[in-house]
Structure formats: C-alpha cells, structure tokens
C-alpha positions in Angstrom: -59.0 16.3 11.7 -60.7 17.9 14.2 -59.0 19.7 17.7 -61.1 16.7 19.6 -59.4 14.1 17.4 -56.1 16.1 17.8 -56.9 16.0 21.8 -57.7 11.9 21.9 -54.6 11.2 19.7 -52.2 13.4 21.6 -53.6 12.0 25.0 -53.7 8.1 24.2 -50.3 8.9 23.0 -49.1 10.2 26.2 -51.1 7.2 28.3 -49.1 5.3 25.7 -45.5 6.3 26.3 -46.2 6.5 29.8 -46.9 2.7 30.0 -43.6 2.3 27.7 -41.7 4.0 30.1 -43.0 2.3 32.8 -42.3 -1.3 31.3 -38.9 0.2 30.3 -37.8 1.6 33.8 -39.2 -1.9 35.0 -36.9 -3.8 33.1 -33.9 -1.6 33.4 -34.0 -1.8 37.3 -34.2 -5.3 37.4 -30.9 -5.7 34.6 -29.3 -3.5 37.2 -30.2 -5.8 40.0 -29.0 -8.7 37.9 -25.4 -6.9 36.4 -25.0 -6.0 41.0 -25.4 -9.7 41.9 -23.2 -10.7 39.3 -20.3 -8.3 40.7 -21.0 -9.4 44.2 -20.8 -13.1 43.0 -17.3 -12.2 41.2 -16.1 -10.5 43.8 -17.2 -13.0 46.0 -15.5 -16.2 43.6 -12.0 -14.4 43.1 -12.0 -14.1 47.1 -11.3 -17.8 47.0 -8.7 -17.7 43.7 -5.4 -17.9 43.6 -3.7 -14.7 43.1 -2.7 -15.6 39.8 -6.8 -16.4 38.6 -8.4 -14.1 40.9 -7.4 -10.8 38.4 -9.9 -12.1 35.6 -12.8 -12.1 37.7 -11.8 -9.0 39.7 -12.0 -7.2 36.4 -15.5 -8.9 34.9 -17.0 -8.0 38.3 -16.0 -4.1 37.7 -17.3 -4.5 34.5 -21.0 -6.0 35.6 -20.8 -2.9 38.3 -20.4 -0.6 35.8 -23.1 -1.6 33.8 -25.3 -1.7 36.7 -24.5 2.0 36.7 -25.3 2.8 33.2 -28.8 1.4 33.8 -29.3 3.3 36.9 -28.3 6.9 34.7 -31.1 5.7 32.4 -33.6 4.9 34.9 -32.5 8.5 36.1 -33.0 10.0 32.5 -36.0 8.4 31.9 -37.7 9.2 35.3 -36.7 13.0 34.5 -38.0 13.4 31.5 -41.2 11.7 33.0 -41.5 14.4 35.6 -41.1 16.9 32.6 -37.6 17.8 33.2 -35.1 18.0 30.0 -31.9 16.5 30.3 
C-alpha cells in the first residue's frame, strides 16, 4: 500500500470516528436530559406521598440523577479526547 492510500484510509477513518462521536455525544446528552426529567418527576411525585411511600421514589430519583451524571462525565471524556486531550 502506498503512503497516499495510507493518507485516505487514515483520514476517512478520522472523518469516520468523528461522525461516531458526534452521534454518540448526541445521544448521550439527550439520555441525560431524559434520566434529569425523570428525577425531577420523582422528586416532584414523592412531594405528594405519604411519608411512608414517598422514601421509594426519593431514592429512584437520586438514582436517575446519578445517572444523568455518568452521561455528562462521558460526554466530558469523549469531548476531550476530541479536542486531542488524553484522559
């Protein structure tokens, strides 16, 4: 294989992975929007529970925020080592 093929390969490899990232990132932010709205929606439910039933929900809605925060480190991540940097 020639350095020119070696050159087209390695570029429409990066165009690639770049579009991958970018349908990645897309759908990670919005499963982050989605896991935030159903904590606020939890939250929001258990605020008209009994004290006894309200505990439950309380606890799924710290769940669905935490996961909303492990998508928003990978969105980090994968917009860092976009912009070259090594994490």
């Amino acid at each position: 294989m020639s350095q020119s093929d070696e050159s087209i390969i390695r570029k429409t490899g990066e165009r690639g992975k770049d579009t991958s990232d970018k349908g990645i990132l897309e759908i990670l932010e919005q499963n982050a929007k989605w896991w935030e709205q159903a904590a606020v929606t939890c939250e929001n439910t258990a605020a008209r529970l009994p004290s006894g039933e309200k505990e439950e929900v309380l606890l799924m809605s710290a769940v669905y925020r935490e996961r909303a925060s492990m998508h928003a480190r990978l969105i980090e991540q994968l917009r860092g080592s976009g912009n070259g940097a090594r994490g």
